[in-house]
C-alpha positions, 0 to 999 in steps of 0.5 A: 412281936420280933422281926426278922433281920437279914445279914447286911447288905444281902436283899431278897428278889420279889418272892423270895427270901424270909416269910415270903411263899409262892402262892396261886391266884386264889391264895394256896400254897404251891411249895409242896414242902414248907420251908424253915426259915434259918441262919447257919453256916454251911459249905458247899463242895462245887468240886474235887478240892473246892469249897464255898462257905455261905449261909443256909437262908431256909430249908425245906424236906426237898430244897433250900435257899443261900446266901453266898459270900460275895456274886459267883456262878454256881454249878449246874450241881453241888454237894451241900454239907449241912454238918453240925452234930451230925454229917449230913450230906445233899447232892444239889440242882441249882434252880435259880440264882439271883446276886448272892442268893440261890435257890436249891432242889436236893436230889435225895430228900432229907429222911426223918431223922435229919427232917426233925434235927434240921426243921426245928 
């Protein structure tokens, strides 16, 4: 079976990260939506002019997880541009940041379109 790598010298906090899901005490998943684990290239907009290239760690219908180039603070609020093929777009919270690593709630859910063209 293959395992998983990450990037060098990018750890994940207890909990999160690659294959890692909150659960309750009796087992059961508490994620509404499951997430897909990734590693792509994206950008996000943090203001007018300004841009920060990171990695798109894993996905889901309503957040994601990244990974930045080097420790920042991050808006309270985003744009995460997700183009590849085509132009996606998401207006984003900041849940929680750890490091290098940040947790991400989209504020318009992905359609099912781009849900099948991202969550492969």
């Amino acid at each position: 079976m293959p395992t998983q790598c990450s990037p060098p010298d990018i750890t994940h906090p207890p909990g999160r990260g690659f294959g890692t899901m909150q659960v309750a005490q009796d087992g059961q998943e508490l994620r509404r939506h499951a997430r897909h684990d990734m590693m792509r290239r994206v950008r996000l907009q943090v203001g007018p002019t300004s841009f920060i290239d990171c990695i798109l760690r894993n996905i889901s219908k309503n957040g994601a997880m990244i990974a930045l180039p080097e420790d920042m603070d991050l808006p309270a609020r985003f744009i995460l541009d997700l183009s590849g093929n085509i132009a996606v777009k998401r207006t984003c919270e900041l849940v929680w940041q750890e490091g290098r690593l940040a947790g991400l709630r989209f504020s318009n859910n992905l359609s099912r379109y781009e849900s099948s063209h991202f969550l492969v």
